[in-house]
Every structure is written in structure tokens, then in C-alpha cells.
C-alpha positions in Angstrom: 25.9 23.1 -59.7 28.9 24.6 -61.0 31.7 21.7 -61.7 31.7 18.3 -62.1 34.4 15.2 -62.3 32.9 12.3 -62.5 30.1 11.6 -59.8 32.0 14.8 -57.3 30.0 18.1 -57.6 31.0 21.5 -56.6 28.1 24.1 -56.0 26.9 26.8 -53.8 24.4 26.7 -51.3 22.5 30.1 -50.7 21.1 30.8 -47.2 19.5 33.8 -45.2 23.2 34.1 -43.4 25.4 33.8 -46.5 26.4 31.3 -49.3 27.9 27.9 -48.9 30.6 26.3 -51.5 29.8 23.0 -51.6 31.4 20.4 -51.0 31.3 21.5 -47.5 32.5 20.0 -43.9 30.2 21.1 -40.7 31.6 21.9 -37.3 29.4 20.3 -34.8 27.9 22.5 -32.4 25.7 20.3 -30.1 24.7 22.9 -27.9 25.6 26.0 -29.8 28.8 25.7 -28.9 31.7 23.7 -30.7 33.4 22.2 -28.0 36.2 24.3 -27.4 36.5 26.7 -29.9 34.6 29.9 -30.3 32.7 31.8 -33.3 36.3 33.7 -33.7 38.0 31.0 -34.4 35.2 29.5 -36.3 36.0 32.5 -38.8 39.3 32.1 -38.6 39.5 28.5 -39.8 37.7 29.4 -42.4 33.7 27.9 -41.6 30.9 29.4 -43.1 27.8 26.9 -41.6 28.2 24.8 -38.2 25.3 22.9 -36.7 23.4 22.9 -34.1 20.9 20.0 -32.5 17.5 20.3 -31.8 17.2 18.2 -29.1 20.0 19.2 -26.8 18.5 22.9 -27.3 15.2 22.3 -26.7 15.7 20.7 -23.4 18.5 23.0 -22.4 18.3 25.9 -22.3 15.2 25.8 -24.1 14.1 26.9 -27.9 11.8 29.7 -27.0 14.6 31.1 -24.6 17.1 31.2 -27.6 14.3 32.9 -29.9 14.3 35.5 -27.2 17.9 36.0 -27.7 17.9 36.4 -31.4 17.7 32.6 -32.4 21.1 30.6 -32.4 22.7 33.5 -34.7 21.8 36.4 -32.1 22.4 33.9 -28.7 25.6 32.3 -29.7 26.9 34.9 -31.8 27.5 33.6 -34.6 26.6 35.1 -37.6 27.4 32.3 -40.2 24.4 29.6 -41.7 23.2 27.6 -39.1 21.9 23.5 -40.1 19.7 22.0 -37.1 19.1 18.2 -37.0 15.8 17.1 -35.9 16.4 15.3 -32.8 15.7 11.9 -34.4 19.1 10.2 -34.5 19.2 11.7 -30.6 16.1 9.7 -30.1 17.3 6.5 -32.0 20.5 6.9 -29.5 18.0 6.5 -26.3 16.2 3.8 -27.3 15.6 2.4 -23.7 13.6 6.0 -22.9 11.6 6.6 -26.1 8.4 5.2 -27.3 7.4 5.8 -31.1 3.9 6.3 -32.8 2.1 8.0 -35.5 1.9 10.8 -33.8 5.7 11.5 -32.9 8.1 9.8 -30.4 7.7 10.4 -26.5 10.7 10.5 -24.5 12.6 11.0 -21.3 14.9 13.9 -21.0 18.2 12.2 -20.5 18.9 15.5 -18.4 15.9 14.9 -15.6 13.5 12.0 -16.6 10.7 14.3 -17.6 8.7 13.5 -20.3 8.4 15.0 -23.7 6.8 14.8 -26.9 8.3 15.1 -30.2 5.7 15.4 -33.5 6.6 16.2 -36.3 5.3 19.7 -36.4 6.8 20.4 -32.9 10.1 19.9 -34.1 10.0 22.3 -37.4 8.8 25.4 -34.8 11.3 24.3 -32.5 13.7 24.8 -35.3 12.0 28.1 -36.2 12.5 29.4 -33.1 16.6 28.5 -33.2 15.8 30.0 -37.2 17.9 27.4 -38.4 19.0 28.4 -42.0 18.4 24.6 -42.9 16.2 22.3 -41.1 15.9 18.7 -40.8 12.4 16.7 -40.6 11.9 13.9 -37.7 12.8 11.0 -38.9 13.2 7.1 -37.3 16.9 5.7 -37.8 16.6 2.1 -37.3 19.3 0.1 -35.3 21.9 -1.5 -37.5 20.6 -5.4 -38.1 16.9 -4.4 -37.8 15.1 -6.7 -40.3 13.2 -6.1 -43.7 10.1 -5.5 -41.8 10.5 -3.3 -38.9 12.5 -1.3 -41.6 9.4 -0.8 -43.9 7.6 0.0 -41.4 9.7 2.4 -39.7 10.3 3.7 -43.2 6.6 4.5 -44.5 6.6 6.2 -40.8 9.3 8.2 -41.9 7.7 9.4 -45.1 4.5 10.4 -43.3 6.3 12.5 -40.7 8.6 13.9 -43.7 4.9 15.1 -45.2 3.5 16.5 -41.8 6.8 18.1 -41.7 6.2 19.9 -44.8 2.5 20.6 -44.5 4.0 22.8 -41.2 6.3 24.6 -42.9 5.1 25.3 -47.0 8.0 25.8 -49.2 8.1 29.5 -49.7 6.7 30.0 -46.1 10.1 31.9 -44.4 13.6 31.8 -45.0 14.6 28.6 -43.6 15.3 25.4 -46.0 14.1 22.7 -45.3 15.9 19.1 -46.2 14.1 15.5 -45.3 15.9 12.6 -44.5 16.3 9.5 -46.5 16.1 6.3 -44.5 15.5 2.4 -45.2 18.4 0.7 -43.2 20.1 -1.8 -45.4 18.1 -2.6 -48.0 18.7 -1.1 -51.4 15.0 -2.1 -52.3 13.6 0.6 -49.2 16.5 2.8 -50.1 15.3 3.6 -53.2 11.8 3.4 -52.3 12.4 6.2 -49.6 14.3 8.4 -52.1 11.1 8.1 -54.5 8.4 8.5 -51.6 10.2 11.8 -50.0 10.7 13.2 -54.0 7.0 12.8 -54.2 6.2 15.5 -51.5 6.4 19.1 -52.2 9.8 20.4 -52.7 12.2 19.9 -50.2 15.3 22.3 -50.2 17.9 19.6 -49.9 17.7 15.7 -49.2 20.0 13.7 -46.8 21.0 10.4 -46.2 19.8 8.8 -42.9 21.1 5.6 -40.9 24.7 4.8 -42.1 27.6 4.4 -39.7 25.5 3.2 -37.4 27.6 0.0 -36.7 28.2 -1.7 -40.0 31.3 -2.3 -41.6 33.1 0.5 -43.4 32.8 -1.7 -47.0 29.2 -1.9 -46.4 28.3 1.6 -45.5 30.6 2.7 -48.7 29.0 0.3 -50.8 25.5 1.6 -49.9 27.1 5.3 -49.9 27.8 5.1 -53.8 24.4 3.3 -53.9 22.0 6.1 -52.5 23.9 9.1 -53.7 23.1 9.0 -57.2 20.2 8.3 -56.6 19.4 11.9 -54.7 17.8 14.7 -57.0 21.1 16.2 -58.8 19.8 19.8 -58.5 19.4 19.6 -54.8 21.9 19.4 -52.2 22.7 16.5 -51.0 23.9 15.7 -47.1 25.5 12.6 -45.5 24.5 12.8 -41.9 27.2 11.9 -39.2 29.9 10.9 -41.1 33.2 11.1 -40.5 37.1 10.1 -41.2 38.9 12.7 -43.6 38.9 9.4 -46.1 35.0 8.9 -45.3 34.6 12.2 -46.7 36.7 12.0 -50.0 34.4 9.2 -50.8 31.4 10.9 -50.3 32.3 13.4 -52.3 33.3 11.1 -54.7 29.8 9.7 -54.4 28.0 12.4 -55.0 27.7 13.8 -51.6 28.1 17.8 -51.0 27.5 18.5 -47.4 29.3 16.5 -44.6 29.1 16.7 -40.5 31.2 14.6 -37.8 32.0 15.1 -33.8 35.0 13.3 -35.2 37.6 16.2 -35.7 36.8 18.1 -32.4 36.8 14.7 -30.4 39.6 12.9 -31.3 41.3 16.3 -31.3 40.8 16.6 -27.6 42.2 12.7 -27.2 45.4 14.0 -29.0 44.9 12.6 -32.4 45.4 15.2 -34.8 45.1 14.9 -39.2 48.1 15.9 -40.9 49.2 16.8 -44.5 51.3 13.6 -43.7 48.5 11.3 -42.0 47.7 10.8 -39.1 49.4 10.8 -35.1 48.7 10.9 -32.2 50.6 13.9 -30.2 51.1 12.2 -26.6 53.5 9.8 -28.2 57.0 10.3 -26.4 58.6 10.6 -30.2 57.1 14.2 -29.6 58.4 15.3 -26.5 61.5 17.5 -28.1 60.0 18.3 -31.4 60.7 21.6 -32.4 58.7 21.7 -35.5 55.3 22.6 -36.3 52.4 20.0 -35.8 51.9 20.3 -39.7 54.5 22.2 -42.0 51.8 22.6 -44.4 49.2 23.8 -42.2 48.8 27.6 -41.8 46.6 27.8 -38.8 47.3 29.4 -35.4 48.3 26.0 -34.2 50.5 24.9 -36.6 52.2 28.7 -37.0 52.6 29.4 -33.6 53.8 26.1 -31.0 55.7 22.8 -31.8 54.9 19.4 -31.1 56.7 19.6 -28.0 54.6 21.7 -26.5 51.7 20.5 -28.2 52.7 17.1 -26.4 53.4 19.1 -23.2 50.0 21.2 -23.0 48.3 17.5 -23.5 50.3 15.2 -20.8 49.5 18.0 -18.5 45.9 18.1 -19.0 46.0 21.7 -20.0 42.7 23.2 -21.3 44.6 25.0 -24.2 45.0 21.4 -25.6 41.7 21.3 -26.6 41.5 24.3 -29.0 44.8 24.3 -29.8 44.2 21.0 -31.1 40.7 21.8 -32.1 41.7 24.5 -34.1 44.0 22.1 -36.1 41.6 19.1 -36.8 39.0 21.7 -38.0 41.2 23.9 -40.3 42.4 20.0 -41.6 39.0 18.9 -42.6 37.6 22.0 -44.3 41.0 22.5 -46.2 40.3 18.6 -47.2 37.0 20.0 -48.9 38.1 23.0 -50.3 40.7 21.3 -51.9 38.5 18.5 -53.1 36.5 21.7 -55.0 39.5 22.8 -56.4 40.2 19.1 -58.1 36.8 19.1 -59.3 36.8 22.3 -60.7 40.2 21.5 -62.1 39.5 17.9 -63.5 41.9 16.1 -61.2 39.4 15.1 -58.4 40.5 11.4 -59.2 44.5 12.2 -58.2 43.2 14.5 -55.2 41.2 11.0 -54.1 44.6 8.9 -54.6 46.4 11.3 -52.4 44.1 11.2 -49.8 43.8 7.2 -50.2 48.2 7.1 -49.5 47.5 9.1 -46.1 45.2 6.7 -44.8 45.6 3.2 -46.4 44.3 1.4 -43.5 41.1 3.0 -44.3 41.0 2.1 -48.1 37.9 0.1 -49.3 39.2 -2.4 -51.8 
């Protein structure tokens, strides 16, 4: 850790393909590809890890295919870290095809109906074959509302799998990290119990949290959010999985939380809503039809230096493929400014007014 300001943390994360400042924002690359944008760009917006998921790779094209190719660096060339979830919350997300047990969950490929198995140690050489600078161990993430009992269950079955996961892959065995997954639904009680059980294995690299945003209400998942962060071992990193709004992510950080990922800016991007230094809009409003000025005048990316928000407008109403990464581009370069200026406050002291500012640009999303 390198600065602090209150609970916020700035850092540095070392992997095999180059070191992370923390806190950090994660382009999502479901398939090794984020959605309309390529590794060029990546750069250019300034990303040094993206992620990958382990279950869309393994069914398509296949994990010992891409460990012909050089493993998700060589195949996608991309030359930055690499984080790979374990397939888990993909799992949770087909619950109607999946069955779970000790040994692992079997499931139906959304793709073709065939039938797979996923164990715990199956999915760590899966991930060695993308060679993943950080992977994720399987994990259960239980539906919002599930009650105190399915959740210790599911929990303890967590922690096992977390332990196999381990046992697979030694610390000190290769150059990947390995992080576990924190889960216990909405019960501070399992939270914490979780937290303790996965601390008690042999050293993980990094620990996440597991299950939030998975239909509660914004004031409960940020009341359990600056719950389970401080709870996290302070000299690891510490990840919130799958979340989400620029506002989300102050918080987090503000929490505790260093490492962040979200489909969020690449989606809404390619509906036409777009972050600015002065909030948010959405560009196929008809108040944007003859703007002349940039999308954001505080925004240096290609986007913002190059077309106006007529045109902007224009390539969207048309259904113009350019839309999509030049809006892309924008949302992206947004969110990883947002945390590279939250390091700056914390190493300057002034995280607390950096919060505020972000708190005036979205006040419909303020938790009281």
C-alpha cells in the first residue's frame, strides 16, 4: 500500500504482464474481446488489465485452443495483465441448466445443450491454459433473497471449493495469482464467517467480494459494501466483482475496495448513454442534433477531440457501427480517469472533496 485517506487505499499490483495502480477499473472482455474496441485503443485509453471469462472461453473457442495460440495475451494480442473469473456467477446466471454438488456444478452449454462439468480443479487449469495473470476460484453466488440456510450451505461449499482450488494450484507454483471469492449473501454473520474461513487457507494473492448487485437495493448493497471491505486482509488486494455506476465505484473505493469491473461502460455506451465531466446524457436526445461541441470539453480522448455531439447523435440515430467505439472509447477513458483521479485525492489527502464532486454529478444515485 502506498497512500491512504481514510478507509481509500492507493497501491500497486505486480503481475507477470506489468504493474497495476490501484485503485483500478477493468474493461470487460467476455470473450477476449471488449465489445467494440480493440487492444489499440485499450492502450490508448490508458488500461493496463482487462478481463476475460472463463466460461465463455472454454466453451468457445475453447481453452486448450487459446493455449495453443499463446494464452489470451498471444491470441487476442494483448499484451497487458489479464484477470479471469471462474465461471461461477455465469453459472449462478443459468440456474434452470445447472446442477451443483460437492464435486463441482454440471451444466448445459447455453451455446448447444451439451453437457459439462465444472470442479474446482478444472477451472484453475482452464485458467492456466488462458494464463490468466489473476485467477478466480469457483464459487456459488446465491440468488438475492435466498434464506439463512441455503446461504450457509452454499457458503461452506464455497470454502471447500476455494481449498481444492488452492490445493491445485500451490502458492508459489507459476506466475499466476490467485484470488478467492468471498460469498454469504446477506447476512453479515456468514459474511464475516466466509472472510475468516477463506483467510484460513493458504495464501491467496488477493480476496474478492462475491454476490452483491445481484438485485437488492443500492442502500443495501452499500451498506454491506462498507461492511465486508474492512474486513478483507489490508495487505492484499481487494476486488468488488461486477460492480458498476461511476458513483458505485467512488464508494468502493471509499470502502476500501481497489479493483473494480462492470459491462456497464461499454453497454450503456452502445445504447447512447455516455459519462461526462458534467454527468450524465444520453446522446440521441434531439437537444444534440446541431451541437458543435465536443461530447466532453474536459475529455481528451479520440472521441471527445475529434467529432461533436452532432455527429455523435448522427452516427447513433443511423445505426452506424462507429457509434459503438466511438462511444466506447468515451465511457472507458471516463471510468479509468474516475480512478486515477480518485488515486490522486488519496495520495493528496482530498479523497473526501474528490467523493463530493462525484456525489453533485450523480445525485440521484446518492445513498443517504
Amino acid at each position: 500500500m502506498e497512500a491512504t485517506d481514510g478507509a481509500a487505499r492507493a497501491g500497486s499490483l505486480v503481475t507477470a504482464h506489468g504493474i497495476v495502480p490501484t485503485p483500478i477499473f477493468m474493461p470487460v472482455g467476455t470473450v477476449g474481446s471488449v465489445k467494440a474496441v480493440a487492444p489499440d485503443d485499450l492502450r490508448a485509453v490508458g488500461a493496463p488489465i482487462i478481463l476475460g471469462n472463463t466460461y465463455h472461453l472454454y466453451l468457445r473457442p475453447g481453452d486448450e485452443l487459446v493455449a495453443r495460440h499463446g494464452g489470451l495475451h498471444g491470441f487476442a494480442s494483448w499484451h497487458g495483465a489479464t484477470l479471469t473469473d471462474s465461471g461461477g456467477f455465469q453459472v449462478f446466471s443459468l440456474s434452470s441448466l445447472r446442477k451443483i454438488s460437492e464435486e463441482g456444478v454440471e451444466f448445459r452449454s447455453h451455446l448447444d445443450g451439451s453437457r459439462h462439468l465444472f470442479t474446482p480443479e478444472k477451472v484453475v487449469s482452464i485458467q492456466r491454459n488462458l494464463n490468466s495473470d489473476i485467477m478466480m476460484v469457483l464459487d456459488e453466488c446465491v440468488p438475492y433473497g435466498a434464506d439463512y440456510a441455503y446461504t450457509e450451505k452454499s457458503l461452506a461449499l464455497t470454502t471447500r471449493w476455494a481449498r481444492r482450488a488452492r490445493a491445485a494450484y500451490p502458492q508459489g507454483a507459476g506466475q499466476n495469482l490467485m484470488f478467492a471469492i468471498t460469498q454469504g449473501g446477506f447476512f453479515k454473520g456468514l459474511r464475516k464467517r466466509s472472510i475468516e474461513e477463506l483467510c484460513a487457507v493458504d495464501d491467496f494473492d488477493g480476496y474478492a467480494i462475491g454476490g452483491l448487485s445481484v438485485g437488492e437495493s443500492k442502500p443495501e448493497m452499500m451498506d454491506f459494501l462498507y461492511d465486508v471491505a474492512p474486513q478483507l486482509p489490508a495487505a492484499k488486494p481487494r476486488y468488488l466483482m461486477g460492480v458498476g455506476t461511476p458513483l458505485d465505484i467512488v464508494n468502493g473505493i471509499a470502502a476500501g475496495v481497489d479493483m473494480f469491473d462492470c459491462v456497464l461502460p461499454t453497454r450503456n455506451a452502445r445504447n447512447g448513454t455516455l459519462y461526462t465531466s458534467q454527468g450524465k446524457i444520453n446522446i440521441k436526445r434531439r437537444e444534440f442534433a446541431e451541437d458543435d461541441g465536443p461530447l466532453d470539453p474536459e475529455c481528451d480522448c479520440y472521441t471527445c477531440r475529434t467529432f461533436s455531439r452532432a455527429y455523435l447523435r448522427h452516427l447513433y440515430v443511423s445505426k452506424e457501427l462507429l457509434s459503438f467505439r466511438l462511444n466506447s472509447l468515451h465511457n472507458l477513458t471516463y471510468y479509468l480517469r474516475t480512478v486515477r483521479q480518485a488515486r490522486a485525492a488519496i495520495f493528496a489527502g482530498t479523497f473526501t472533496d474528490f467523493k463530493a464532486k462525484m456525489e453533485g454529478l450523480y445525485p440521484e444515485e446518492v445513498v443517504a
